[in-house]
DOBA-78995 format. One record per residue (C-alpha): residue number from 0; residue in one letter; y, z negated, x negated. Coordinates in steps of 0.2 Angstrom, whole numbers. Example, Ala and Ser with C-alpha at 12.3 -4.5 7.8 and 13.67 -1.06 7.14 Angstrom:
<sites>
SITE/n/res/y/z/x
SITE/0/A/-22/-39/-62
SITE/1/S/-5/-36/-68
</sites>
This chain:
<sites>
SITE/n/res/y/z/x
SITE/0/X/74/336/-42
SITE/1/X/90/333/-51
SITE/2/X/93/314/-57
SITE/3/X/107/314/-47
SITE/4/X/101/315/-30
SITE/5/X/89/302/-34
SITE/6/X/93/282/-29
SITE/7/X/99/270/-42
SITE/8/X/83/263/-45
SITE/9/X/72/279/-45
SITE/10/X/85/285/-59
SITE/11/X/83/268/-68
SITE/12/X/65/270/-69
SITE/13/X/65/290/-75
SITE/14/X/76/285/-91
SITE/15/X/67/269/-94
SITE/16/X/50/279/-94
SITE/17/X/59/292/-104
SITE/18/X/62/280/-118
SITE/19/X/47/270/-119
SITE/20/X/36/284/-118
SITE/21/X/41/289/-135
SITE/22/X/39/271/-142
SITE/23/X/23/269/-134
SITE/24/X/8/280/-132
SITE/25/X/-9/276/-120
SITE/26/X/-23/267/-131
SITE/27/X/-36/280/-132
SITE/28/X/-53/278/-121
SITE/29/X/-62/273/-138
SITE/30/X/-52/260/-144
SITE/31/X/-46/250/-127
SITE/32/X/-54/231/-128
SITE/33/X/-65/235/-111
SITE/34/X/-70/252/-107
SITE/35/X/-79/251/-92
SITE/36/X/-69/246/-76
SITE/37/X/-81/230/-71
SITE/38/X/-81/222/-89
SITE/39/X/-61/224/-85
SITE/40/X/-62/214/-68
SITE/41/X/-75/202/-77
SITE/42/X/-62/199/-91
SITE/43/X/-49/198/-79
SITE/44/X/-56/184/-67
SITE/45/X/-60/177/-84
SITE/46/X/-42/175/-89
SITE/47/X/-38/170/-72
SITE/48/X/-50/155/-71
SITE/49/X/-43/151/-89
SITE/50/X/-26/150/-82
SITE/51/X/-32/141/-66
SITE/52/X/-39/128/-77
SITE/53/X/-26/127/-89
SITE/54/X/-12/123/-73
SITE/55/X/-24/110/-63
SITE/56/X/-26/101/-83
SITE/57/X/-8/102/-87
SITE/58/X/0/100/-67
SITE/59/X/-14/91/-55
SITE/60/X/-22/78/-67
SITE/61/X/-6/71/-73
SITE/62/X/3/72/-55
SITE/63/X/-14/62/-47
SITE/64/X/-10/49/-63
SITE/65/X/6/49/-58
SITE/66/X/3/42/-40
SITE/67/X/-11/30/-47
SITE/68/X/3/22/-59
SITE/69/X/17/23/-44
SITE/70/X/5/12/-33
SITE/71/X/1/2/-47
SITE/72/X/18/-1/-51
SITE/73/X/21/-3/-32
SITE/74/X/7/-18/-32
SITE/75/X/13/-25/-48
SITE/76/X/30/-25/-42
SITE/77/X/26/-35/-25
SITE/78/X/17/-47/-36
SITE/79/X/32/-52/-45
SITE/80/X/41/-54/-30
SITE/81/X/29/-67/-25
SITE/82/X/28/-76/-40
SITE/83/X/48/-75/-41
SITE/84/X/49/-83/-24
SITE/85/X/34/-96/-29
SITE/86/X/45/-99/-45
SITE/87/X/59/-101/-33
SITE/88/X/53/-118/-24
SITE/89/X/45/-125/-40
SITE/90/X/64/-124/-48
SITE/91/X/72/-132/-33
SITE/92/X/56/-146/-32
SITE/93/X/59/-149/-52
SITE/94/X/78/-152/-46
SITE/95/X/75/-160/-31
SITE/96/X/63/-174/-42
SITE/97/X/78/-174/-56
SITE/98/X/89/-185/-42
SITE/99/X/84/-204/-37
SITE/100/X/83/-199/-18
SITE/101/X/71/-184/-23
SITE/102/X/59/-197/-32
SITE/103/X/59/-210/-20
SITE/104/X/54/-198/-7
SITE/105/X/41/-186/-16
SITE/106/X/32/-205/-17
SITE/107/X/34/-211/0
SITE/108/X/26/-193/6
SITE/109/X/15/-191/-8
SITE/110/X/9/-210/-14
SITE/111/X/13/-220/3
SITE/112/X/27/-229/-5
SITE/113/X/38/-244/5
SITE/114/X/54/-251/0
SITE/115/X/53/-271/1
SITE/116/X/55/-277/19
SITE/117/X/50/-261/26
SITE/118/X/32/-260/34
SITE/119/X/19/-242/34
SITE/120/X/12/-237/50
SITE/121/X/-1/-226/47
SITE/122/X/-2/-213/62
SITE/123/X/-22/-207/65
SITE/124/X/-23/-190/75
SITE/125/X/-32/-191/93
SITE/126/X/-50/-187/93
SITE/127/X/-57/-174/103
SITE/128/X/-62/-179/120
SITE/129/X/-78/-174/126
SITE/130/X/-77/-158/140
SITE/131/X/-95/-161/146
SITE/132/X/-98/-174/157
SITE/133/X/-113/-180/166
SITE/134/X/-118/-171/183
SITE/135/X/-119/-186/194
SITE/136/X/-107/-191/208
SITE/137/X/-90/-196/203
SITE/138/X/-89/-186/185
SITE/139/X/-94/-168/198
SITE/140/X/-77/-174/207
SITE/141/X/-68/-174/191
SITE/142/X/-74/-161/186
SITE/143/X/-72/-149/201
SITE/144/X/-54/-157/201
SITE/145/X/-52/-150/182
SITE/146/X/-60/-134/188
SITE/147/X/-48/-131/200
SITE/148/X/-32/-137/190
SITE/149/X/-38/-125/173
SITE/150/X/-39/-110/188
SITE/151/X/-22/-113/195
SITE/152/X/-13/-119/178
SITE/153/X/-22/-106/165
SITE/154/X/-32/-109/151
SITE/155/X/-30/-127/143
SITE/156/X/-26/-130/128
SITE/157/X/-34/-147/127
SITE/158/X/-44/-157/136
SITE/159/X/-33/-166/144
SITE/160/X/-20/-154/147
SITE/161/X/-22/-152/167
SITE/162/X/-17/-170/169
SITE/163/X/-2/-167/160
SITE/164/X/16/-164/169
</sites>
């Protein structure tokens, strides 16, 4: 078939043949590296498996390091914050103690500290009342009267909380 009637590519091809085929010549049978076809497909899985390895040791290992460090550098980062914001109040404690007003009242809260003529209440919290109380006659009353009070109110939050208003 003349080269004309052949596609673009098909011509291509021909004259690129053409040329290297008088550069390059087959390897003879007797000198080729592997002679028999399945120490050819051994060698080749071979050199696939190098170049397998050789792309997970220079693309997978550092990419898995590079996540590590991210969330490293994530947890690190979030760690500062909290110490910037910690640092944060100290700074304006330092300057709220650097004032006359600041120091008189880190002692009043911290050391229980009264000016002359004033007087210190001290303020104890309530004690816990006891929920369980004996089963003779008028503790049952109360207690079926605080049965029924928890039942239509809710939960309590404290004992006493179904006599409040």
């Amino acid at each position: 078939m003349a080269l004309r009637f052949l596609n673009p590519l098909l011509r291509l091809r021909s004259r690129t043949r053409d040329v290297t085929s008088s550069l390059v010549r087959p390897t003879p049978i007797e000198q080729r590296f592997a002679r028999n076809p399945l120490t050819r497909w051994i060698a080749r899985l071979a050199l696939a498996t190098v170049v397998v390895a050789g792309g997970t040791s220079l693309f997978f290992f550092p990419l898995m390091d590079f996540v590590t460090q991210r969330s490293a550098i994530a947890e690190k980062n979030s760690e500062f914050s909290a110490l910037a914001d910690a640092n944060e109040q100290l700074q304006t404690e330092v300057n709220a103690l650097q004032t006359p007003e600041g120091i008189r009242n880190a002692a009043r809260a911290q050391l229980g500290y009264v000016l002359p003529g004033e007087q210190r209440l001290s303020l104890v919290p309530m004690p816990k009342l006891p929920t369980d109380l004996p089963p003779t006659w008028p503790y049952t009353l109360i207690t079926d009267i605080l049965t029924v009070r928890n039942a239509a109110t809710g939960t309590p939050s404290s004992p006493l909380a179904p006599l409040a208003p």
